[in-house]
C-alpha positions in Angstrom: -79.8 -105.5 -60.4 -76.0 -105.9 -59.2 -73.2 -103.4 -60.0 -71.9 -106.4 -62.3 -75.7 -106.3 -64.8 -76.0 -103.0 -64.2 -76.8 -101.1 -68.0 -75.4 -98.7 -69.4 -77.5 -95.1 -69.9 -77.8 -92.3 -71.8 -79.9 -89.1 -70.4 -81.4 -91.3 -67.5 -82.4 -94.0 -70.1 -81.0 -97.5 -71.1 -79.0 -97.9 -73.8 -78.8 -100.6 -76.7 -75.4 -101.4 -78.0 -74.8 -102.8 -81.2 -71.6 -103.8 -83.6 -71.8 -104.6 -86.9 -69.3 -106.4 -88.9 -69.8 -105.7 -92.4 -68.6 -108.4 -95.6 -70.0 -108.6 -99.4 -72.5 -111.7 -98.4 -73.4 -111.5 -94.7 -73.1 -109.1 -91.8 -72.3 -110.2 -88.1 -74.6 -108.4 -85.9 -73.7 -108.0 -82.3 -76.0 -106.3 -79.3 -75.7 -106.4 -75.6 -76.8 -103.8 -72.9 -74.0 -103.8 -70.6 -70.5 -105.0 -70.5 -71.5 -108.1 -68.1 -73.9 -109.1 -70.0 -73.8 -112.0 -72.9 -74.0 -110.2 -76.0 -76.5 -111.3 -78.6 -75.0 -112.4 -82.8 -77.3 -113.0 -85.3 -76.6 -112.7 -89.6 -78.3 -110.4 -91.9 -77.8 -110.5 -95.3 -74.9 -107.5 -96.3 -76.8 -104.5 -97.7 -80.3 -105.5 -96.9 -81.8 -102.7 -94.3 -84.7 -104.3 -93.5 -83.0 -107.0 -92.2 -81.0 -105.1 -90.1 -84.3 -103.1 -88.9 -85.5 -105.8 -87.9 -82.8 -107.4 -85.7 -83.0 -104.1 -83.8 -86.0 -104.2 -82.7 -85.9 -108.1 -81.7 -82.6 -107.3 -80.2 -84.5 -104.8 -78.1 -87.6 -107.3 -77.5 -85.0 -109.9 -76.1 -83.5 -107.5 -73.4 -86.7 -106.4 -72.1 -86.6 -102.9 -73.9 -89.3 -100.2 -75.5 -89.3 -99.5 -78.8 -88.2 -96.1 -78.6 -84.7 -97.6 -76.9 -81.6 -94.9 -78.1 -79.1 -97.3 -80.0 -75.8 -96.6 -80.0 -73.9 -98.4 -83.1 -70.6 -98.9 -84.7 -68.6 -100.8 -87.6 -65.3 -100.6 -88.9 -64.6 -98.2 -92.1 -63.8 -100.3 -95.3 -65.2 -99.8 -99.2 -68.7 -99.7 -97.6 -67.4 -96.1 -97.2 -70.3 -93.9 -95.1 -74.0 -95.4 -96.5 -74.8 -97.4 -94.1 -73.7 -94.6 -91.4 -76.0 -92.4 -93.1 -78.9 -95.0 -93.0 -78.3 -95.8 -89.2 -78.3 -92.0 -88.4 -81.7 -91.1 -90.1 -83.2 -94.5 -88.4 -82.3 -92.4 -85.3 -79.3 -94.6 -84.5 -76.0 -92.8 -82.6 -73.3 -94.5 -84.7 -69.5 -94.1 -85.0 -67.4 -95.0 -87.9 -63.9 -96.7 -86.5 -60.9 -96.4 -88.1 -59.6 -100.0 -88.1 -55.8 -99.8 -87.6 -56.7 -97.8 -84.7 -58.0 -101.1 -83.0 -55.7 -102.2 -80.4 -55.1 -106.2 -80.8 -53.6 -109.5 -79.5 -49.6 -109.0 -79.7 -49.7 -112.9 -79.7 -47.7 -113.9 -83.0 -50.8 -116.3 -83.7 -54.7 -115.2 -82.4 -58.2 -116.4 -83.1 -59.9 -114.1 -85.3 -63.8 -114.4 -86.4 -66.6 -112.1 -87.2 -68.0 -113.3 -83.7 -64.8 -112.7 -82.1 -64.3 -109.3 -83.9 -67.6 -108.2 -82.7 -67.1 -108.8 -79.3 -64.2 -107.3 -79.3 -66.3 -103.9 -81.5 -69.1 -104.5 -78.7 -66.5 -104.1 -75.8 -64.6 -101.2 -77.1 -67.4 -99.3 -77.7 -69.2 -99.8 -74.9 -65.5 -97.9 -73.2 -65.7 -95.2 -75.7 -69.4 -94.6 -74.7 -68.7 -94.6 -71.3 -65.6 -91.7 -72.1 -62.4 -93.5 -73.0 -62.1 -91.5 -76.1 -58.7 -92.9 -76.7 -60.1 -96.4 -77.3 -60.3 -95.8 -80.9 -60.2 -93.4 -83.4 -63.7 -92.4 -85.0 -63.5 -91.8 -88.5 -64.8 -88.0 -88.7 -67.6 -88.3 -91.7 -68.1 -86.0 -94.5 -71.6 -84.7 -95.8 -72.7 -86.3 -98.9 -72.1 -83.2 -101.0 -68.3 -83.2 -100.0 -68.1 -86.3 -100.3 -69.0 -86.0 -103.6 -66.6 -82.9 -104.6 -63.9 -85.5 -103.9 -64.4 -87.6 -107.0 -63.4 -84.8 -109.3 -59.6 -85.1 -108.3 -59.3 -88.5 -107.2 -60.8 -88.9 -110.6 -57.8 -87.2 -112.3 -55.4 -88.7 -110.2 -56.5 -92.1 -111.3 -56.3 -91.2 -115.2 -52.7 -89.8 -114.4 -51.9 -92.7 -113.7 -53.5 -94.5 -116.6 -52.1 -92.3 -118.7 -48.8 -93.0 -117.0 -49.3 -97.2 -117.7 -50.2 -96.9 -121.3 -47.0 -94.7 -122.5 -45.0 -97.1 -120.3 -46.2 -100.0 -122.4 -45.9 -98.6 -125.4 -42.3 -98.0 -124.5 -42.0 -101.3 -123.5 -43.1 -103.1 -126.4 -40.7 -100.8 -128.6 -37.6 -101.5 -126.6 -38.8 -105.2 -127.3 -37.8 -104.5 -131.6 -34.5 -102.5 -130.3 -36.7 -99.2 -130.8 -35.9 -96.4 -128.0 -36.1 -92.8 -127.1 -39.4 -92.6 -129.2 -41.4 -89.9 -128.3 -45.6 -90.4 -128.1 -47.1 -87.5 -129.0 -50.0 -86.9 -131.6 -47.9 -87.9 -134.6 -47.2 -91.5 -133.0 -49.6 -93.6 -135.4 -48.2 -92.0 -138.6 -44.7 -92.4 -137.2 -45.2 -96.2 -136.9 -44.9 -97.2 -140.7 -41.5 -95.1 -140.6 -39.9 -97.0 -137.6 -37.8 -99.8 -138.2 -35.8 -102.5 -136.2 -32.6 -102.6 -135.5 -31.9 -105.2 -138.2 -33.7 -102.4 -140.6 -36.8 -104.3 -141.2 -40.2 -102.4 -140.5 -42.9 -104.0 -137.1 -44.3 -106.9 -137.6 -48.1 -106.3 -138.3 -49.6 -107.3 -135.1 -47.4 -105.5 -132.7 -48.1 -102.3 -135.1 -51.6 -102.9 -134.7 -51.1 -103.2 -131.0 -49.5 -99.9 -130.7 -52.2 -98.1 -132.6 -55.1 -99.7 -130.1 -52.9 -98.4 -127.0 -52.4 -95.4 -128.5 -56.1 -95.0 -128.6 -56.6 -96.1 -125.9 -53.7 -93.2 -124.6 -55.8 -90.9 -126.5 -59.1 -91.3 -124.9 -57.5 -91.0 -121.3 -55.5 -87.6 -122.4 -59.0 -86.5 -123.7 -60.3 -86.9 -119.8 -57.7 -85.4 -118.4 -58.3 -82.6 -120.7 -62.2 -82.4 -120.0 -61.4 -82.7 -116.1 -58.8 -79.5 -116.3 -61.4 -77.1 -118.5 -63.7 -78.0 -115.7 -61.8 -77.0 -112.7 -60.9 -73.9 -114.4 -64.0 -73.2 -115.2 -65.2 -73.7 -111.4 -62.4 -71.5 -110.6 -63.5 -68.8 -112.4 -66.9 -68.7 -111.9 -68.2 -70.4 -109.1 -69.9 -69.2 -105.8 -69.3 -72.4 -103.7 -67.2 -70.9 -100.7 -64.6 -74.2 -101.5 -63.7 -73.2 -104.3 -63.7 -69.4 -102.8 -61.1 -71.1 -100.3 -59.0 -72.9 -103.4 -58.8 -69.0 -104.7 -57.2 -68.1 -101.7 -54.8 -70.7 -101.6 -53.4 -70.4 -105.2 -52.6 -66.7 -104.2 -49.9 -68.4 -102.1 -46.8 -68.7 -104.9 -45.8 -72.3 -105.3 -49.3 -73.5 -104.4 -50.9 -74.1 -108.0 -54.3 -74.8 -108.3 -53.9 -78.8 -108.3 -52.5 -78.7 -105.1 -54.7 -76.3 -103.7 -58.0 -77.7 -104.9 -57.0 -81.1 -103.8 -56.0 -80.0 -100.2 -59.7 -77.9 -99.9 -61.7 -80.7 -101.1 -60.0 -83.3 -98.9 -59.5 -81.4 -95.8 -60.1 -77.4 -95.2 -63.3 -77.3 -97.4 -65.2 -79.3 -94.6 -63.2 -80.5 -91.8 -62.7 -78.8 -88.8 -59.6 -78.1 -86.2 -58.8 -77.3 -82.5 -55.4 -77.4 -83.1 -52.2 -77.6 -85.2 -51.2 -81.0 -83.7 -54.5 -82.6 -85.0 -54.0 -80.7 -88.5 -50.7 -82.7 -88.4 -52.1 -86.1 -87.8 -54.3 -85.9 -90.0 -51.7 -86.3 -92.9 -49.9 -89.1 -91.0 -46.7 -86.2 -90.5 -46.5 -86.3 -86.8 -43.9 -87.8 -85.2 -43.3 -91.3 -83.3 -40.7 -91.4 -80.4 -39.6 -94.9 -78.6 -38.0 -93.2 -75.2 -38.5 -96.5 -73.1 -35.6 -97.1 -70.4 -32.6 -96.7 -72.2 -33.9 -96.7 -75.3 -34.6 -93.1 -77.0 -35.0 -92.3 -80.6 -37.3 -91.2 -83.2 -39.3 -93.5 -85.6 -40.6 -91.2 -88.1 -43.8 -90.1 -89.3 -46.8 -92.4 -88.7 -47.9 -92.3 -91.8 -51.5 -92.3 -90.7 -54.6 -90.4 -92.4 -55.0 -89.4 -95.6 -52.0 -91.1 -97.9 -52.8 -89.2 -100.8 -52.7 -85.8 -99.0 -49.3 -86.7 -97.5 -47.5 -87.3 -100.9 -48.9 -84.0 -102.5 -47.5 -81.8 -99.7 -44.1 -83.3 -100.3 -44.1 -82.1 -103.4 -45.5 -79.4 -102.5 -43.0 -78.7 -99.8 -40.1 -78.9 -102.5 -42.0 -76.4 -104.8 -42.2 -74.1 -101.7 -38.8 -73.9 -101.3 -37.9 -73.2 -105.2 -40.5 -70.2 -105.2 -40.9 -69.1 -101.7 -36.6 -68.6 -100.6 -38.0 -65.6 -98.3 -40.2 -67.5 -96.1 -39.8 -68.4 -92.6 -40.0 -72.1 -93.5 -37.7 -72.3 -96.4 -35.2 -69.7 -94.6 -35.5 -72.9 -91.3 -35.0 -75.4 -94.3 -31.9 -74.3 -95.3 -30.5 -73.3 -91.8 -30.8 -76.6 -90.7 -30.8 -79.0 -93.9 -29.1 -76.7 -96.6 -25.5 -78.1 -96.3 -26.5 -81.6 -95.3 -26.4 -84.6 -97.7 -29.3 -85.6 -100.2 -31.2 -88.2 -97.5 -30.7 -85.8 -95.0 -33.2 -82.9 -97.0 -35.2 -85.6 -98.0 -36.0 -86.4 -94.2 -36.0 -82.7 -93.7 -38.3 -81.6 -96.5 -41.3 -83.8 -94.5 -41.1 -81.2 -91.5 -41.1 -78.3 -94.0 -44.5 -80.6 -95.2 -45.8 -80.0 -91.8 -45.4 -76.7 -91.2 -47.1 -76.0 -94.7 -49.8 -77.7 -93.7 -50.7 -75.9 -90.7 -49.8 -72.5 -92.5 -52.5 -73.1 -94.8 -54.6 -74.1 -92.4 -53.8 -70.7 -90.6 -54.0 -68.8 -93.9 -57.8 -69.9 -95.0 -59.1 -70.4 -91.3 -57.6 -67.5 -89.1 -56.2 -65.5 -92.0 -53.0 -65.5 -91.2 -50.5 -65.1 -93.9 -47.0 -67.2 -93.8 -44.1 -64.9 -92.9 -42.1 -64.1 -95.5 -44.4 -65.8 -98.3 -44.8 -64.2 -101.9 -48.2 -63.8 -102.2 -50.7 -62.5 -105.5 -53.3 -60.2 -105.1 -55.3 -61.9 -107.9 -55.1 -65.5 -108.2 
């Protein structure tokens, strides 16, 4: 066999390639052995398994292989989330989840793009990545099903905070519509609608009353929730043995933290993720920087706004409650040395370093014990 055919190994043994590119209806399924050689596509049905199974194992009948053939596997990340990662694994099936902006493309201002293009072009890259170009891509680093699962609880809340948010926003809306403004929703809102009158002194029409009272329940039920979801957590807090929620103790010792913040940053990151480094503590919230120095060209782009969105916008707001209750620290103290006298959009660009540097002194804090100079901190959360 020529240097060209030659396949690729693993532990003295051939190896089986295969890309998967996953819709709702069908999935393009792609295997080769070796970068020279013509990659096999066939279509399975999207979520069936079996079908899958067996396409592996005529894969490995077509290029000459044993049953027990190592397969090494990959498909972009997308709403199928981590199932059919956790299927491939127990099927003994080496498999890496890619993140797909990470994916480097045609800088043509029109391309061909197909699921048989896109899995060549899966098949290719991960045939370098097996072979150690660990740059190729990033790999999407996969939680357990169990922390996977303590996620729901404040993604959960965030999505009825918003919920809430759209309801009373309507409501106000459809008020302003009658000349009716500055009226406050609370629990008295339902009896409050017979009293209300237009600006012309004339009480609601009947229907848009009776619209109001169904959004107000509907208001009502979502408060409830929100309600139901905070007696839990600080009931969890309180008693449970789980050593997340031991770490979301810890952090709310921190003054400033609050236990929102906290909880979410342990069950999205320092609960089950692990670090080498600050700089990959960093990326992980998209704050790391993004220089152009290219010839004469030299300046800063921002953040890259990569990783996890959600944990990005809750430590800038967490960054601005650090400053309010933590004026001693060593971060808030390099805050106002270099952004106290500056203008409005200068802080604003300023409080996303103080973000970083909070993240990786929390990291420090729950993983190496290392306390934030300067920071106020309770004995008792």
């Amino acid at each position: 066999m020529s240097a060209a055919t030659r396949r690729i190994e693993c532990n003295g043994e051939t190896v089986l390639f295969m890309a998967v590119e996953v819709s709702d209806k069908t999935w393009k399924v792609g295997t080769t052995v070796s970068p020279a050689q013509k990659a096999r596509t066939k279509n399975v049905p999207g979520g069936d398994v079996e079908a899958l199974r067996r396409e592996i194992q005529r894969a490995k009948k077509r290029f000459g292989m044993a049953e027990e053939t190592q397969v090494v596997s990959c498909y972009e990340a997308g709403r199928e989330g981590f199932w059919i990662h956790r299927w491939l694994e127990s099927e003994g099936v080496i498999n890496a989840v890619v993140d797909p902006a990470s994916i480097d493309v045609n800088r043509r201002k029109r391309r061909a793009k197909t699921d048989r293009l896109d899995v060549f072009m899966l098949l290719s890259n991960l045939m370098r990545w097996w072979a150690g170009e660990k740059k190729t891509w990033s790999v999407v680093v996969v939680p357990t099903e169990r922390d996977e699962d303590a996620r729901h609880f404040h993604r959960e809340r965030g999505t009825l905070k918003k919920e809430r948010t759209a309801h009373t926003n309507r409501m106000k809306c459809l008020l302003k519509l009658y000349g009716i403004s500055q009226q406050k929703i609370d629990g008295n809102f339902v009896e409050q609608l017979g009293k209300l009158r237009q600006r012309d002194g004339s009480p609601l029409p009947p229907q848009i009353r009776q619209r109001l009272e169904r959004e107000y329940q509907r208001l009502a039920f979502v408060e409830s929730q929100i309600e139901l979801l905070a007696r839990q957590r600080s009931e969890a807090l309180r008693h449970s043995k789980d050593e997340r929620i031991a770490k979301v103790r810890k952090l709310t010792q921190l003054k400033g933290a609050g236990e929102v913040g906290s909880w979410t940053l342990v069950m999205e990151i320092f609960g089950w993720r692990k670090f080498d480094n600050r700089r990959q503590v960093g990326s992980l919230a998209g704050l790391t920087g993004t220089p152009s120095d290219s010839g004469a060209t030299n300046r800063e782009q921002g953040i890259d706004k990569a990783g996890n969105a959600q944990v990005r916008a809750l430590l800038i707001e967490m960054a601005w409650s650090w400053v309010r209750y933590q004026p001693d620290s060593e971060i808030t103290i390099w805050f106002n040395r270099k952004f106290g006298g500056a203008g409005k959009r200068h802080r604003r660009i300023g409080i996303v370093g103080v973000a970083r540097r909070l993240l990786i002194a929390f990291w420090r804090y729950l993983e190496q014990d290392i306390e934030p100079k300067g920071a106020i901190i309770f004995k008792t959360p």
